[in-house]
ZAMARGU-4260 file (C-alpha; in steps of 0.2 Angstrom, whole numbers, plus 5000, padded with zeros to 4 digits):
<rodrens>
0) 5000/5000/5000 | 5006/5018/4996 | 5015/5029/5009 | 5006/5047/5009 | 5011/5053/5025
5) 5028/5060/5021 | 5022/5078/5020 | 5024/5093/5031 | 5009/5096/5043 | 5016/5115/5047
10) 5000/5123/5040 | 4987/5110/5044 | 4971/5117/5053 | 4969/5115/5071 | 4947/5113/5070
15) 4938/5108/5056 | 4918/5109/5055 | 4911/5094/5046 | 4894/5102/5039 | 4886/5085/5037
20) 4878/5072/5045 | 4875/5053/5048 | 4887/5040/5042 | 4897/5052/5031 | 4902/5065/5046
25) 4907/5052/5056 | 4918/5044/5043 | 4926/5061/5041 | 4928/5064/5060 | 4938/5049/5060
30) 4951/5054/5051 | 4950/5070/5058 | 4954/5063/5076 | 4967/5053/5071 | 4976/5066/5063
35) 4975/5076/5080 | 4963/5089/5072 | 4946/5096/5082 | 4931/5090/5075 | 4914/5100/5075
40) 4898/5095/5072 | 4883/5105/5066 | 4865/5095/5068 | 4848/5100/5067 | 4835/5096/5081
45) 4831/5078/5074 | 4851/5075/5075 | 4853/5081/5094 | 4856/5064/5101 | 4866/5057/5083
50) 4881/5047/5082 | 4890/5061/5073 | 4887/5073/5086 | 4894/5061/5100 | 4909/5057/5090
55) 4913/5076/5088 | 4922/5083/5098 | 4907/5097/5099 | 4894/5104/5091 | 4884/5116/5084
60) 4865/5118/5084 | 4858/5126/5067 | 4841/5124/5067 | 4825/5112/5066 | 4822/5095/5059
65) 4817/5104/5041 | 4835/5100/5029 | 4831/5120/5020 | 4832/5128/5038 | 4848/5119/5043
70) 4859/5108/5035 | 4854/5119/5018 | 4855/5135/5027 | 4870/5143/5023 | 4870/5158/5033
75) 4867/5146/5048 | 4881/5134/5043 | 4894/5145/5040 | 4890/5155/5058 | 4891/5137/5067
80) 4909/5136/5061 | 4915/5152/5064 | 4908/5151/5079 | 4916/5134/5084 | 4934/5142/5080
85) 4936/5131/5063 | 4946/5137/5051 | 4939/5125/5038 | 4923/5114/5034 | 4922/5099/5027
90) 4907/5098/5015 | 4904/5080/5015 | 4891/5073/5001 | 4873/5080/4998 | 4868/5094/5003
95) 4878/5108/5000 | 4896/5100/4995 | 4893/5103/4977 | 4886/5121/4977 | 4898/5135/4973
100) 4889/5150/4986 | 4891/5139/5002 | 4909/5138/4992 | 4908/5156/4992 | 4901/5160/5006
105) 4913/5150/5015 | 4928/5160/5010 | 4921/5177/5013 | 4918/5171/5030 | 4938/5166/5032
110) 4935/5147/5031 | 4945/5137/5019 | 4931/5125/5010 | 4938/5106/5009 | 4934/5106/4990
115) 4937/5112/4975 | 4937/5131/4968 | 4918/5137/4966 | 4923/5139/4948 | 4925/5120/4947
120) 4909/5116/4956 | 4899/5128/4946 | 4907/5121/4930 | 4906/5105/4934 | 4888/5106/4942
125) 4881/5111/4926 | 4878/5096/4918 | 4876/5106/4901 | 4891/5116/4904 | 4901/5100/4911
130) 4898/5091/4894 | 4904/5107/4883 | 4920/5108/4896 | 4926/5090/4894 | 4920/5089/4878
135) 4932/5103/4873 | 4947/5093/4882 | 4944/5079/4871 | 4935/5069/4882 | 4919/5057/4874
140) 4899/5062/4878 | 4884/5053/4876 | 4877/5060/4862 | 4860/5069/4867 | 4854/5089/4868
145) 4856/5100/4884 | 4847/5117/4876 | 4828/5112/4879 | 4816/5128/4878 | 4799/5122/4883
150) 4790/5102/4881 | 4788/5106/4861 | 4810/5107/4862 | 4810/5093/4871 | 4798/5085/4861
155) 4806/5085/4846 | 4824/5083/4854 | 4819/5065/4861 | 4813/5059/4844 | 4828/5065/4835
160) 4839/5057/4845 | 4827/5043/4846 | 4819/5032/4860 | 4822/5028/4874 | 4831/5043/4883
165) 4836/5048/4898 | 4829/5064/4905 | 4841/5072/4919 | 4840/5086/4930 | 4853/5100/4924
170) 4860/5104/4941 | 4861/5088/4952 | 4864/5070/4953 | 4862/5055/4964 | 4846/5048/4953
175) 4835/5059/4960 | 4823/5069/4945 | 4830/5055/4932 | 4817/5047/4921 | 4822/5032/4909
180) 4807/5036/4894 | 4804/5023/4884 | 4792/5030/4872 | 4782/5044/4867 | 4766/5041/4876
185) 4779/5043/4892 | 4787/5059/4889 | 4776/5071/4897 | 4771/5062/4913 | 4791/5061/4915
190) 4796/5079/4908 | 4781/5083/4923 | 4789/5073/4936 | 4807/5077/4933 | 4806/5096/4934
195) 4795/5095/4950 | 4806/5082/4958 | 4824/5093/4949 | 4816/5109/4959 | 4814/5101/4976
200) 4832/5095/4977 | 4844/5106/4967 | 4830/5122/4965 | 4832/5121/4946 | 4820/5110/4936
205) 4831/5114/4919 | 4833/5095/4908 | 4845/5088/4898 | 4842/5073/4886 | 4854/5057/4883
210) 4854/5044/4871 | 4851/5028/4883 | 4865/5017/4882 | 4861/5000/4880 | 4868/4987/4891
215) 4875/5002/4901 | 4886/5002/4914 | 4891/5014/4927 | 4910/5016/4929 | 4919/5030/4937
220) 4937/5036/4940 | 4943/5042/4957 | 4954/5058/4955 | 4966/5068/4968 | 4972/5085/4962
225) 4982/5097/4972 | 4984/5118/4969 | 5003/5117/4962 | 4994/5108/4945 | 4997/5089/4949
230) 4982/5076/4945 | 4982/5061/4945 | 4969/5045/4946 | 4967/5031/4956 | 4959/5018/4946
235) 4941/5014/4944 | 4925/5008/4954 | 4910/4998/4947 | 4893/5007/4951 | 4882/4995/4938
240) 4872/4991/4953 | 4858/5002/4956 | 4839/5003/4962 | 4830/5022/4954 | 4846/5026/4946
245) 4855/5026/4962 | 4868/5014/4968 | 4867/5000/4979 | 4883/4992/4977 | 4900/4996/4973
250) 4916/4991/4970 | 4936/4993/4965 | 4944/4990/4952 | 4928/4984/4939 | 4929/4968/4932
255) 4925/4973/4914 | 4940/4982/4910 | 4955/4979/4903 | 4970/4989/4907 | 4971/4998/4892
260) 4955/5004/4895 | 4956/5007/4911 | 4974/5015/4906 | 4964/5027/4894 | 4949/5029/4904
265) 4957/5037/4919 | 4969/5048/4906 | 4951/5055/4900 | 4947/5057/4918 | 4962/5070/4923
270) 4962/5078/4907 | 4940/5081/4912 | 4947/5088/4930 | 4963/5099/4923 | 4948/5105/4909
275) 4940/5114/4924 | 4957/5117/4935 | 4948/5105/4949 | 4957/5104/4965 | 4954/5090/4981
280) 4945/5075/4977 | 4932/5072/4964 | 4923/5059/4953 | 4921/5058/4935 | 4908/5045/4930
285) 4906/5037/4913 | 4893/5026/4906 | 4901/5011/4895 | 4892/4998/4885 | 4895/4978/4890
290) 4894/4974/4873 | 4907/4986/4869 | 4918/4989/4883 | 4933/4998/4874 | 4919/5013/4871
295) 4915/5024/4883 | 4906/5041/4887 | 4908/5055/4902 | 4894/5056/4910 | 4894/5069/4923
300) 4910/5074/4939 | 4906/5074/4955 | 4918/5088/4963 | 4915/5082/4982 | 4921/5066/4990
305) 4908/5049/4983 | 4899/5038/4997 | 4908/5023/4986 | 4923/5031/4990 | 4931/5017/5005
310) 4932/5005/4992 | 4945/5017/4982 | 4953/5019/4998 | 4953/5000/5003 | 4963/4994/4987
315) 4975/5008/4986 | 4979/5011/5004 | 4978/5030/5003 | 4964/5039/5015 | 4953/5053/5002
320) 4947/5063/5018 | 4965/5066/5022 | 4970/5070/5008 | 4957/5081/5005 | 4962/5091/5021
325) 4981/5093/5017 | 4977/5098/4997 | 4966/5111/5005 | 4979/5115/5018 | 4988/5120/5003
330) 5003/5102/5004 | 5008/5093/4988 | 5002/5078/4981 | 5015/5066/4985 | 5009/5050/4977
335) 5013/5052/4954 | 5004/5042/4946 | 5016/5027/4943 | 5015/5024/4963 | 4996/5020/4962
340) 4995/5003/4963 | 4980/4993/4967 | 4979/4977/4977 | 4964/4965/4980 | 4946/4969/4977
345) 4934/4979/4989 | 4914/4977/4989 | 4902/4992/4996 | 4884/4990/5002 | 4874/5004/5006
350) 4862/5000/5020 | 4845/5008/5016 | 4830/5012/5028 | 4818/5004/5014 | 4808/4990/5010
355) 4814/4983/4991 | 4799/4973/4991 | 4788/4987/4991 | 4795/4998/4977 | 4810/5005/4988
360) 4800/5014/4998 | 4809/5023/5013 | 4806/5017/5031 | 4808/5022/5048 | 4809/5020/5066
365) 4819/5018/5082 | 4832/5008/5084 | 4829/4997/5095 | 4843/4986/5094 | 4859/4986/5083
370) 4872/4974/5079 | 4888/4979/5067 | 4901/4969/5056 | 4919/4968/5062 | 4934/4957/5060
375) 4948/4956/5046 | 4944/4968/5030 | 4927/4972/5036 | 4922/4990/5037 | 4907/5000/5043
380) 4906/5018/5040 | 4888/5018/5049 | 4878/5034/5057 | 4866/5021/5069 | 4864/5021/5088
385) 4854/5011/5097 | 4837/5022/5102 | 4841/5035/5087 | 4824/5037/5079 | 4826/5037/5057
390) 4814/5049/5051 | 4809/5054/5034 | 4818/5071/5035 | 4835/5066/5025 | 4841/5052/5014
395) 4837/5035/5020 | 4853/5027/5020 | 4858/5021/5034 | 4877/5014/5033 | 4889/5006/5024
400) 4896/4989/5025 | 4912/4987/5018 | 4924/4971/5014 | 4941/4967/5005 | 4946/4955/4997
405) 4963/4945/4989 | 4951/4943/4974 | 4932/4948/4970 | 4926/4930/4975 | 4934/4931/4991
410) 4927/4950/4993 | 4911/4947/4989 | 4909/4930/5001 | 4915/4942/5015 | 4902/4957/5011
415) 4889/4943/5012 | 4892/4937/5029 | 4899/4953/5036 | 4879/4959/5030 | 4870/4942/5039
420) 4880/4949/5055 | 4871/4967/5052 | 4856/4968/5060 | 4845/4984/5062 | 4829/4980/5075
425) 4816/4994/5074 | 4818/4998/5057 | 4815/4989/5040 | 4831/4989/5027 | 4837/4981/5012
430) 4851/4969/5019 | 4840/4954/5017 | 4838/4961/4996 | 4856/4965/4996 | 4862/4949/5001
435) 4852/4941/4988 | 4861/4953/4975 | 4876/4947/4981 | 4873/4930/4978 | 4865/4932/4961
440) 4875/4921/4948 | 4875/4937/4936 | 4884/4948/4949 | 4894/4932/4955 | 4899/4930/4936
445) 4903/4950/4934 | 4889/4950/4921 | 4881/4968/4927 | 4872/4982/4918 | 4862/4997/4927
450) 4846/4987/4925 | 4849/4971/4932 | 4840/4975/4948 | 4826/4980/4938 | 4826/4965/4926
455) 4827/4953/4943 | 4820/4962/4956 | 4804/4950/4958 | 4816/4935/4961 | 4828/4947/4973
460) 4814/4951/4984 | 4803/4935/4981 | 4810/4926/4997 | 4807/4940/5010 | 4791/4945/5006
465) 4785/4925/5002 | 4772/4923/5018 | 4782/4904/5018 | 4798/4915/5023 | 4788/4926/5039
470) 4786/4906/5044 | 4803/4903/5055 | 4798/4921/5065 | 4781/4918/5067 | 4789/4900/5077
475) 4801/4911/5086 | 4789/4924/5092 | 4774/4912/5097 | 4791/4902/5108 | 4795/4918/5114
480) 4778/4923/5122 | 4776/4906/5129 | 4792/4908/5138 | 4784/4923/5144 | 4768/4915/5148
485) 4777/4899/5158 | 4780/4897/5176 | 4796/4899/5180 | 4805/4889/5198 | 4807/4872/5202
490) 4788/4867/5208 | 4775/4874/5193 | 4758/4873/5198 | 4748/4866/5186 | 4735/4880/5189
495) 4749/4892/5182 | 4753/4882/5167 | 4745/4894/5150 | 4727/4891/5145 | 4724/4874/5137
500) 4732/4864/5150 | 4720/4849/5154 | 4724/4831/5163 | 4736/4819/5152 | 4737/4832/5138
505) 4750/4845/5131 | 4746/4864/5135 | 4742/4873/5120 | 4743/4891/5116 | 4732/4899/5100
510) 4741/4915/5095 | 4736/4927/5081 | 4753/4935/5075 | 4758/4945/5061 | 4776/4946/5055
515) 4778/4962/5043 | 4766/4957/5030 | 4757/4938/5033 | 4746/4934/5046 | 4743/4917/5055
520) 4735/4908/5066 | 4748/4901/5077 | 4746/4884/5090 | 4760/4883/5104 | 4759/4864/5113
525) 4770/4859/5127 | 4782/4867/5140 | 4797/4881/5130 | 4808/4863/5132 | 4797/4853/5123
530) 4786/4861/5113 | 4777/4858/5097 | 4771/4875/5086 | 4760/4875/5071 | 4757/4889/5060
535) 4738/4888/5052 | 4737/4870/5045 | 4755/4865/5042 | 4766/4852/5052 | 4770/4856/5068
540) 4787/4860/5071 | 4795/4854/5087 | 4807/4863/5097 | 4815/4871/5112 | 4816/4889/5117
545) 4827/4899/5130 | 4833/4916/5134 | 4851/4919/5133 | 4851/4939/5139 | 4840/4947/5127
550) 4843/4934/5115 | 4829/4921/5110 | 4839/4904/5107 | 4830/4891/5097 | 4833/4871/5096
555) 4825/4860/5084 | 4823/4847/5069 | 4810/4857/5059 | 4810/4868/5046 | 4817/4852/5035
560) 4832/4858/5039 | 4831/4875/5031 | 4836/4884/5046 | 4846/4873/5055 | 4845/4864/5071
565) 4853/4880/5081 | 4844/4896/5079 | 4852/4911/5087 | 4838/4928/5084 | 4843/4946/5093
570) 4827/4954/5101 | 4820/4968/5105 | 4801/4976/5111 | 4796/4990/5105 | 4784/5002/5114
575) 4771/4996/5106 | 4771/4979/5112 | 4780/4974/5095 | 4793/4961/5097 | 4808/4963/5082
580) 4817/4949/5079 | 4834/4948/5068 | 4843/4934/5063 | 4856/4930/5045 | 4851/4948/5040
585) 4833/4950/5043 | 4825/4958/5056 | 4806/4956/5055 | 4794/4963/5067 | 4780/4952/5077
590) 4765/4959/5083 | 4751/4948/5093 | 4735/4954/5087 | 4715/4949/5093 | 4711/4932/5090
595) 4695/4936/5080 | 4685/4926/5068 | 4679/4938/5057 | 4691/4940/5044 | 4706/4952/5040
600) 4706/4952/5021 | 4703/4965/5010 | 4685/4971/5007 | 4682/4966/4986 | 4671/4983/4987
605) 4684/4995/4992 | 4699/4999/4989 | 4708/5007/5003 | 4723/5020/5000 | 4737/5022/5012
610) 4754/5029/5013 | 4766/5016/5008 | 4780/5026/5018 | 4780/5042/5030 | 4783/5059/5019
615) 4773/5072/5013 | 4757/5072/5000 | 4766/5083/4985 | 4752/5083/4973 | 4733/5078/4973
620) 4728/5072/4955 | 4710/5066/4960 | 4694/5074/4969 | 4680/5066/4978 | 4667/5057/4963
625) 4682/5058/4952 | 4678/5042/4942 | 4697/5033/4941 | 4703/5015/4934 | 4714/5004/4941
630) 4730/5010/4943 | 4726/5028/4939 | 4738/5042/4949 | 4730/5047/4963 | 4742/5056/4973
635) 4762/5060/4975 | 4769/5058/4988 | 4789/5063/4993 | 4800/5053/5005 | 4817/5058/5010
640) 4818/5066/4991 | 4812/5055/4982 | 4795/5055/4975 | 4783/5041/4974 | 4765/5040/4964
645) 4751/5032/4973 | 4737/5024/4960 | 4720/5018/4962 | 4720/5001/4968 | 4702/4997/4960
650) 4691/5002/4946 | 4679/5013/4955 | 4675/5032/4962 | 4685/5041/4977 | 4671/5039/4988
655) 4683/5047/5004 | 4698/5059/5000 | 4708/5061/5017 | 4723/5074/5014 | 4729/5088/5005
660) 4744/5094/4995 | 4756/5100/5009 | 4751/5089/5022 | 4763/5076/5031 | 4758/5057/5033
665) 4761/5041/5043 | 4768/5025/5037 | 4750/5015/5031 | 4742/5030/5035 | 4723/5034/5027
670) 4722/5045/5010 | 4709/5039/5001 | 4697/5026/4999 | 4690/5021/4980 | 4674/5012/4979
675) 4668/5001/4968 | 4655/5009/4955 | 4641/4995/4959 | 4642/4995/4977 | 4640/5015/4978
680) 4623/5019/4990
</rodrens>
């Protein structure tokens, strides 16, 4: 691994402000500390009790919950690191690392911004102006039209570049506003939602178009420049892997290059940073074509540090946040590019508050319980804490879980069970969906393409959301509240022994549980030793339960052997008399409801609309006695940034509207109710 530490540290800053939050500013404040430099936090009201704000050494308040009147706030930013005695702030990635006035604003306030030059965002930031720039160093672009006056512009542009296309906001990134249109009929709908969804984030709902690439995949180059003209590359990461245009997993070098692309791909990539006269750490991302590899196309640069970045710095050895600090602190770039060298391979995965088998919606809750990934080559950049509560006011991701590797089998092996050690208990994420990924033969056999998740995602998420799959917690949770429910001492009285009990017969127990989505009846026989459990009308299951600390340890021969003899679940109760259970990767939650016999299916006369996530209603399509069809747009509604359409579930009439364009709403939370025509009074 390289040696970057052989530089002089006489004009390093004393107090750094990391004007972040979550996994990020806490990755940041680790190098921070051990490079003896102060650390400050800034957090809003939701983030008072945060992991980055214990990890700082302070912090600094700047305003409520709401992302525009605090971590967006500029004014308020910059007066939180002046007045914490920094002499520079760290942007991180998202919210304000990539615009040019906090840059700006930054310096007239006496900070140093850990970046590059507002010039270089601004260029850089501006899709359109990034592809003339690069395109003028000789650098390849996707062929498509960036001057778009009006739907009639766009109009024309998409069918003379031809179908499909990619619309993209003009002044941001990360997926969000992206829209893959396939055909004609779908152009407006998008061009509508784009520009919405492109002002909410970046505040400019300008478009480009862009020939789609077929087959496409996602590869960019890591680059380090310093301010004596010195740039150089540190070899590629693979980003094919993505869920709504955004990545889910990454990782160093890509196995579809060979090195004379990679050789030629990075060249383009300094010659895209020294167009713009960048300065720190930055991105340039391409798009290339598996069928033709040897082709590539520039794609946008992102001039702040990436989240994929640990991978980058996991097989070259060389830390980006300190080097981002020392470049900023003025120091030359030690490394030339002949000493890069690369050795092994890393694998990132981005831990979401989501549910994949619901669409990606975003999640949330408190964390109950928590249980992180360590040993050899395993790294978690992570913002959790146990009893920190994962609203819908920022991003949901939650951490990232990385692993290395002598070779990408042996990295991606390590990721895998590093992820079934993860468990999360009070919130729903991806991991159980991420370790199917994983495992998928394509991504085994390095076969990727930006729509793989797309193509497969019924088969990814088929197993957790099969009611067969709730089976093994449903057992664990009705073992669990019998050992609740048993006598406990040497002597038990058979009066004491749960309902059922009678002479010469097992005790049985009839629970109604639910575990996320399936519900079951659920018969419990015998003593927590010996018992026998039955889920509606299939073979009992026979077993032995016991608590080992706030563990629930399971012994059996059922399951035919698909979950072992020896199950070991993390537990946790939440205040709602919800029981989470975690175990391999998934945590599922339990909840005992009223035995009743009327049914809990769906009425075939209405079709009830609720929130599939927490957020807030964005736009309201319909009005009561509209008359709608089956998977008509009712509703929009926007959840950590991203935006979500909710449609009719019926043919029918909204009988019941319940909210309005503005207003926030729960997880499952009422919005409508359609009825069907015939059964209208």
């Amino acid at each position: 691994m390289s040696d970057v530490s052989d530089v002089s540290e006489s004009s390093m800053f004393d107090t750094v402000a990391v004007a972040n939050r979550g996994e990020i500013a806490v990755r940041v404040i680790r190098t921070l500390r051990r490079m003896g430099i102060r650390s400050v936090a800034i957090y809003s009201d939701a983030d008072a009790g945060s992991a980055h704000v214990r990890e700082a050494d302070t912090a600094v308040r700047v305003g409520p919950a709401e992302a525009a009147r605090s971590y967006l706030s500029i004014p308020d930013v910059v007066a939180a690191a002046v007045e914490s005695g920094a002499q520079a702030v760290h942007p991180g990635y998202g919210f304000l690392s990539e615009n040019p006035a906090f840059a700006r604003a930054c310096e007239e306030a006496g900070l140093v911004f850990v970046g590059p030059p507002a010039s270089a965002i601004e260029a850089m930031g501006d899709k359109i102006r990034a592809k003339q720039t690069v395109s003028g160093a000789g650098v390849p672009v996707v062929p498509g039209r960036s001057e778009l006056h009006g739907d009639a512009d766009i109009e024309a542009a998409a069918a003379d570049i031809g179908y499909p296309v990619l619309l993209k906001p003009s002044a941001g990134g990360g997926g969000k506003g992206m829209r893959l249109v396939e055909s004609p009929d779908e152009l407006p709908a998008a061009v509508e939602s784009a520009r919405r969804e492109a002002m909410s984030a970046f505040g400019d709902d300008r478009l480009l178009l862009e020939r789609f690439v077929e087959t496409p995949r996602h590869i960019e180059i890591q680059v380090l420049a310093d301010r004596h003209g010195n740039v150089i590359h540190l070899g590629e990461r693979e980003c094919s892997l993505q869920r709504r245009h955004q990545k889910i997993v990454e990782e160093a070098p890509s196995a579809l290059l060979d090195e004379a692309t990679r050789a030629r791909m990075g060249a383009s990539a300094v010659e895209a940073a020294r167009a713009v006269g960048y300065v720190g750490a930055g991105t340039v991302e391409f798009i290339v074509s598996a069928r033709e590899p040897q082709r590539f196309y520039f794609l946008e640069m992102n001039t702040r540090l990436q989240v994929e970045h640990p991978v980058t710095e996991l097989v070259t050895g060389v830390d980006l946040v300190e080097w981002q600090l020392r470049v900023a602190a003025g120091e030359r770039l030690s490394l030339a590019q002949h000493d890069v060298r690369a050795e092994g391979h890393a694998v990132e995965a981005r831990v979401y508050a989501e549910d994949p088998a619901r669409d990606f919606v975003p999640t949330g809750g408190t964390v109950l319980a928590l249980a992180e990934p360590s040993g050899p080559h395993v790294r978690v950049d992570s913002g959790l804490l146990e009893g920190f509560t994962v609203g819908s006011d920022y991003d949901p991701m939650l951490a990232k879980v990385v692993a290395w590797g002598p070779d990408r089998t042996a990295a991606l092996h390590r990721l895998d069970r590093a992820l079934a050690d993860t468990a999360v208990l009070g919130v729903t994420t991806n991991i159980p969906f991420l370790r199917a990924l994983l495992t998928d033969a394509d991504v085994l056999a390095g076969e990727l393409d930006t729509g793989l998740v797309e193509r497969k995602l019924d088969a990814l998420v088929a197993e957790d959301a099969a009611e067969d799959a709730a089976e093994e917690f449903l057992i664990a949770a009705a073992l669990d509240r019998l050992l609740s429910l048993w006598p406990s001492g040497p002597v038990v009285d058979p009066w004491d022994v749960p309902s059922g009990w009678r002479l010469g017969a097992r005790a049985g127990v009839t629970l109604r549980l639910r575990a996320g989505r399936t519900e079951a009846l659920v018969l419990v026989e015998g003593p927590p030793s010996d018992a026998l459990v039955s889920v509606d009308d299939r073979e009992p299951v026979a077993a032995s339960a016991e608590r080992d600390g706030d563990d629930l340890v399971v012994r059996g021969e059922g399951f035919g052997g698909r979950y072992g003899r020896y199950r070991r679940y993390r537990r946790a109760r939440a205040s709602d008399g919800t029981v989470w259970f975690a175990r391999q990767g998934r945590a599922v939650a339990v909840g005992e409801r009223p035995n009743l016999l009327a049914s809990h299916a769906e009425s075939v006369e209405v079709g009830p609309v609720t929130s599939p996530m927490p957020g807030t209603v964005l736009v309201v399509k319909v009005a009561p006695g509209d008359v709608v069809s089956a998977g008509a747009p009712l509703l929009v509604v926007e959840a950590m940034k991203m935006e979500y359409t909710i449609t009719a579930p019926v043919d029918g009439v909204v009988s019941e509207l319940h909210v309005q364009a503005g207003q926030q709403v729960a997880l499952d939370q009422s919005l409508a109710v359609v009825t069907r025509e015939e059964h209208i009074a």
